[in-house]
C-alpha positions as CSV (number, residue, x, y, z in Angstrom):
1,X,-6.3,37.0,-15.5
2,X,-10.2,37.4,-15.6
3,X,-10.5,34.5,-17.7
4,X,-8.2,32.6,-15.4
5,X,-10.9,33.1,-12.5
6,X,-13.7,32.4,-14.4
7,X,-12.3,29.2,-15.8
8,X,-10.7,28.0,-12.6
9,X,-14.9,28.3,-10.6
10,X,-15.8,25.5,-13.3
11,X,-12.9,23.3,-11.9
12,X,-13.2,21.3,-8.8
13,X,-10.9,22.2,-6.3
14,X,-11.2,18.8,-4.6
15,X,-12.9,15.3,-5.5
16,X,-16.3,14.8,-4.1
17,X,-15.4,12.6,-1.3
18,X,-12.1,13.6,-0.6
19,X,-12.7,14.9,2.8
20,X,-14.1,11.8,3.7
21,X,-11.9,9.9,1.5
22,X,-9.9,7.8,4.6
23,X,-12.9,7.1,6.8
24,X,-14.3,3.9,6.6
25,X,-18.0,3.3,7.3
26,X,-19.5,-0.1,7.7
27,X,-22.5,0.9,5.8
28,X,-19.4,0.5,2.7
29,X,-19.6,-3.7,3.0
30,X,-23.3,-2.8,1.4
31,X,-22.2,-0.2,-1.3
32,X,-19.4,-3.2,-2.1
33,X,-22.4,-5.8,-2.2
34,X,-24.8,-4.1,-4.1
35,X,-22.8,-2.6,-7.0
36,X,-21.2,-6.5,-7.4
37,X,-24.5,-7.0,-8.3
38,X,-25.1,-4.5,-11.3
39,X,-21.6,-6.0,-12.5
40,X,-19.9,-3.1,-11.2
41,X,-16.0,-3.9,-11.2
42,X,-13.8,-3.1,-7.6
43,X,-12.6,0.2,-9.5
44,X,-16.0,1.6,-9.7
45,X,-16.8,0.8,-5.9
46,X,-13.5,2.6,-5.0
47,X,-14.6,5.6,-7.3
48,X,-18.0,5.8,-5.6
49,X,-16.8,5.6,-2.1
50,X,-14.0,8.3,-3.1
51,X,-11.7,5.9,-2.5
52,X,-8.3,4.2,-4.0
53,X,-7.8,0.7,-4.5
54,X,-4.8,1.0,-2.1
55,X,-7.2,1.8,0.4
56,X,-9.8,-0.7,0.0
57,X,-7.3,-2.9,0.3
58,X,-6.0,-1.6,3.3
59,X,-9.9,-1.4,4.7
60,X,-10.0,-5.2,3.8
61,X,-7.0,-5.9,6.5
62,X,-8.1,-3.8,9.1
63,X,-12.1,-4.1,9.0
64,X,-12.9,-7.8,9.3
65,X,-16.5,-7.0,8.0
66,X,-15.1,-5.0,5.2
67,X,-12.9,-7.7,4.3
68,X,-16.1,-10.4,4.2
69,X,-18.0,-7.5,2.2
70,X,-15.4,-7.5,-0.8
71,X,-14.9,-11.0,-0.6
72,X,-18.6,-11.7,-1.0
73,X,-18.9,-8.8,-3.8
74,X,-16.1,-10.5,-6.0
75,X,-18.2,-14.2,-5.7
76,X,-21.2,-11.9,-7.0
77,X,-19.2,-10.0,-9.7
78,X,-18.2,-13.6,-11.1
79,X,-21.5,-15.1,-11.1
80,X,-22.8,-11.5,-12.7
81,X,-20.0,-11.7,-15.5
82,X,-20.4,-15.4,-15.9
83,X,-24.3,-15.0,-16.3
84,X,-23.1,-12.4,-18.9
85,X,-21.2,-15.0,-20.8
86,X,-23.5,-17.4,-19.9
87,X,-26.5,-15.5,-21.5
88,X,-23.7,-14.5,-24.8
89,X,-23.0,-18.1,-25.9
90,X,-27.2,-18.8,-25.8
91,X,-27.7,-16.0,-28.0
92,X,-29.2,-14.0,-25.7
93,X,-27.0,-10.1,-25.8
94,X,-24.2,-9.7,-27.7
95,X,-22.1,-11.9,-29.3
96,X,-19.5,-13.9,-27.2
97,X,-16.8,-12.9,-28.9
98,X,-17.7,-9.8,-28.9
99,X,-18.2,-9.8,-24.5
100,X,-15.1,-11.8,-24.6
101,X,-13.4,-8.9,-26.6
102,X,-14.4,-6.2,-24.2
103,X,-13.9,-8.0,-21.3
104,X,-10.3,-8.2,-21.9
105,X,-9.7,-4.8,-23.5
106,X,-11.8,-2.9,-20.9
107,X,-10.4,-4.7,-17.9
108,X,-7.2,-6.6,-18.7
109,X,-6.4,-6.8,-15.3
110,X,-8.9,-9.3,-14.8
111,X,-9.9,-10.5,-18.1
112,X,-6.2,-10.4,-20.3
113,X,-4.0,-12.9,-20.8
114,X,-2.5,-12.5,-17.3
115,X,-5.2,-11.3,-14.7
116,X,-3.6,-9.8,-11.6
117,X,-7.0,-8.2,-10.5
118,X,-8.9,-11.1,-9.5
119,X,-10.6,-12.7,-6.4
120,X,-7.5,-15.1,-6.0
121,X,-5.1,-11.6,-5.9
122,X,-7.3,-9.8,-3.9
123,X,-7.7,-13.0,-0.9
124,X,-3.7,-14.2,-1.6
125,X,-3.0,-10.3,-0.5
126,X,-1.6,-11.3,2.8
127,X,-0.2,-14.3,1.8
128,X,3.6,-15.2,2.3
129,X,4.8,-12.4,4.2
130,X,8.1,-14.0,5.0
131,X,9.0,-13.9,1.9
132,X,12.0,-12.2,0.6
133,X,13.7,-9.9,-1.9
134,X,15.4,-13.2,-3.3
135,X,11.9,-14.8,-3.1
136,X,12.9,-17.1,-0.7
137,X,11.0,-18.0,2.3
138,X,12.6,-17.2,6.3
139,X,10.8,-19.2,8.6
140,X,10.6,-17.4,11.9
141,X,13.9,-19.3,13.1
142,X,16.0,-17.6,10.1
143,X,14.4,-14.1,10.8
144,X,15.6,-14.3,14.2
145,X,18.7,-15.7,13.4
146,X,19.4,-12.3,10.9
147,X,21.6,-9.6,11.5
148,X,20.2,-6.1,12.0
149,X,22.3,-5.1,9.0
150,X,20.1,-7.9,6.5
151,X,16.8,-6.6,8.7
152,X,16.9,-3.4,7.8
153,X,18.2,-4.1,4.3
154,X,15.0,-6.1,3.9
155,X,12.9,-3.4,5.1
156,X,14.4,-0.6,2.8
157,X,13.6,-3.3,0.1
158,X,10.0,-3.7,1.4
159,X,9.9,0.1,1.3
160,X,10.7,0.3,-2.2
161,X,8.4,-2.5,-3.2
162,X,5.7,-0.8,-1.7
163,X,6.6,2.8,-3.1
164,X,6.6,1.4,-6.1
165,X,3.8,-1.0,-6.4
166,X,2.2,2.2,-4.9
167,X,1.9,1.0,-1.3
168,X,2.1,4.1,0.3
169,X,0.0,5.5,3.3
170,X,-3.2,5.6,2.2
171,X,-5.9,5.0,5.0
């Protein structure tokens, strides 16, 4: 048991931000900015603000300025990254296949074979919101025009989605 306590003080109990993990400062639309500009990717923002990228994105829809801040910082990420290549392919670094190789193993999310985490996911986020579990758009007529049976089917659905896209109540 003594070694059990004496271990367990060398553990955090908590991560560093945690307590201020759901409270969004403005000054955040800077930190964004600035590590875009160092080539820092959206995961490393969200780990220096303490953060998840569930709740940046949820930051983005409910701060306006929050939302411009990201935007801007993935237009500097790209021009970063592409100066990066840029630089590669003049012999200047490492070699491009090499870059190219990282990129895509390191963050396949953005530079595999099928990106999801790009600056076209991140602005499409909101996009579509009518659409359904069968993928098919309901203008606002056919909404209305739904039973509350097929309403609250397609919310339990949405729930789901979200729980498992993990959507969940996060700031």
């Amino acid at each position: 048991m003594a070694n059990n306590t004496r271990h367990s003080a060398l553990i955090q109990k908590e991560a560093p931000h945690a307590q201020n993990a759901n409270k969004y400062d403005p000054d955040y639309c800077w930190t964004v900015r600035e590590m875009a500009q160092e080539g820092m990717f959206p995961e490393e923002w969200c780990a220096h603000i303490g953060i998840t990228m569930v709740t940046m994105y949820n930051w983005a829809n409910r701060y306006p300025d929050f939302d411009q801040a990201c935007n801007e910082a993935w237009w500097i990420l790209r021009a970063y990254w592409s100066k990066k290549a840029r630089d590669s392919i003049q012999g200047v670094g490492m070699a491009p296949s090499i870059l190219a190789m990282i990129l895509e193993k390191r963050f396949p999310d953005t530079w595999g074979k099928n990106p999801k985490n790009t600056h076209e996911a991140f602005a499409a986020r909101n996009e579509d919101p009518q659409t359904g579990e069968d993928g098919l758009t309901k203008t606002p007529e056919e909404i209305r025009a739904m039973s509350l049976k097929d309403i609250d089917a397609r919310i339990a659905a949405y729930q789901k989605r979200r729980a498992h896209d993990g959507g969940g109540v996060d700031g």
